[in-house]
C-alpha positions in Angstrom: 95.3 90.5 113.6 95.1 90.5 117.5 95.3 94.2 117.5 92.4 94.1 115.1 90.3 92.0 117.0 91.2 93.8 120.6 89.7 97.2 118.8 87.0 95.2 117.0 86.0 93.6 120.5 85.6 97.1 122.4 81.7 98.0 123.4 80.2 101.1 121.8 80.2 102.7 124.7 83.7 102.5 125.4 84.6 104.0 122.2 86.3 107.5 122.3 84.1 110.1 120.4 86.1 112.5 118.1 82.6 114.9 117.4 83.5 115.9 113.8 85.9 113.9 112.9 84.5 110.4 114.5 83.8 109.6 110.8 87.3 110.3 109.1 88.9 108.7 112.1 87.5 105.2 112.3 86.9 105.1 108.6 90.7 106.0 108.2 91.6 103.7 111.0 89.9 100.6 108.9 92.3 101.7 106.0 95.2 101.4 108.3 94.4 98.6 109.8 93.7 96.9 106.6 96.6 97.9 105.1 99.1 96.8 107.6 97.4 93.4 107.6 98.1 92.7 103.7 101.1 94.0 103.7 102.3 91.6 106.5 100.6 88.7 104.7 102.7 89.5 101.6 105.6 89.6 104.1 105.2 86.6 104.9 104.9 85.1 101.4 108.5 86.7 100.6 107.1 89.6 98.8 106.7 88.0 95.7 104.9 89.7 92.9 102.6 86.7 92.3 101.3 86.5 95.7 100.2 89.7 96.2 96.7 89.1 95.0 96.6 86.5 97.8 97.7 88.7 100.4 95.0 91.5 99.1 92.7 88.3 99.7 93.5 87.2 103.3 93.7 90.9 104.0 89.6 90.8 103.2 88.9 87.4 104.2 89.8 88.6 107.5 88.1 91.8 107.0 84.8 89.3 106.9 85.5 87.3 109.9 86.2 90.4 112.0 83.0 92.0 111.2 81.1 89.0 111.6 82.8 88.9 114.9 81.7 92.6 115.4 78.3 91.9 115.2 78.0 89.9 118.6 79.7 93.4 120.5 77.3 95.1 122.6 76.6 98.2 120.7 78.8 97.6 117.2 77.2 96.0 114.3 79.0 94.6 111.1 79.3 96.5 108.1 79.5 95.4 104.5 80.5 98.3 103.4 83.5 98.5 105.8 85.0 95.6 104.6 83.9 96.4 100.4 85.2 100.1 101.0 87.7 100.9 103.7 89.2 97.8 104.6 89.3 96.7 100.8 90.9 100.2 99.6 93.8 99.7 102.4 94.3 96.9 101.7 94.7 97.7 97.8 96.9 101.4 98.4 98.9 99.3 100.4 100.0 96.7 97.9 100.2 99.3 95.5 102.3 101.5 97.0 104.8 98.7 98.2 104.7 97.1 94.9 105.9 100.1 93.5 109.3 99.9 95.5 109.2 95.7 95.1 109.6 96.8 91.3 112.4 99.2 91.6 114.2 96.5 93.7 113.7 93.9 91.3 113.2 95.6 88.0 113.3 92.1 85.7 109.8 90.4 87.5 106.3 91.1 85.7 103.5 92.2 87.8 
C-alpha cells in the first residue's frame, strides 16, 4: 500500500515517459499493483476460500481511496476507469490464479 501511494503521490512531470508503450506500462503496472495488493489481503485472512471475495474488495476499496488521493497531485487526475478496469482485473487474475493452486492444496473446500 505504501508503495502504491509513493507512485500514486509522484507529479506528472516527474513521471518517466516510455513514448509507445507509456500506455501498456502504467496500465499494466495498475494490474500489478492491484494484484499484489489482493493477494496480500487474502494472505492475511489465511488464504481461505471464503474470504477471497473480501480481499478482491479491499483490493478496490483501496483502488478508490488512492485515486481520490491522486486527484490532489499536481498534474495526475483520478480515473474511474483505472480502478473499474485495471486495478479491478488484477485484482480478479490475481485471486484466480492463486485460487487455482489453494484448490489443488486443499482439494476437499468449495469455492
Amino acid at each position: 500500500m505504501l508503495a502504491i501511494f509513493v507512485f500514486s503521490s509522484q507529479p506528472s512531470e516527474n513521471l518517466p515517459d516510455f513514448n509507445r508503450a507509456d500506455k501498456i506500462i502504467k496500465k499494466g503496472g495498475h494490474m500489478l499493483e492491484y494484484g499484489l495488493l489482493a493477494l496480500s489481503y487474502w494472505h492475511a485472512f489465511g488464504w481461505d476460500l471464503k474470504k477471497r471475495p473480501l480481499a478482491w474488495l479491499f483490493a478496490l476499496l483501496y483502488a478508490m481511496s488512492d485515486e481520490f488521493h491522486q486527484s490532489f497531485v499536481p498534474g495526475r487526475n483520478s480515473s474511474v476507469g483505472d480502478v473499474l478496469i485495471f486495478d479491478n482485473l488484477g485484482a480478479l487474475i490475481s485471486l484466480w490464479i492463486a485460487s487455482r493452486f489453494v484448490k489443488q492444496k486443499r482439494p476437499n473446500e468449495n469455492a
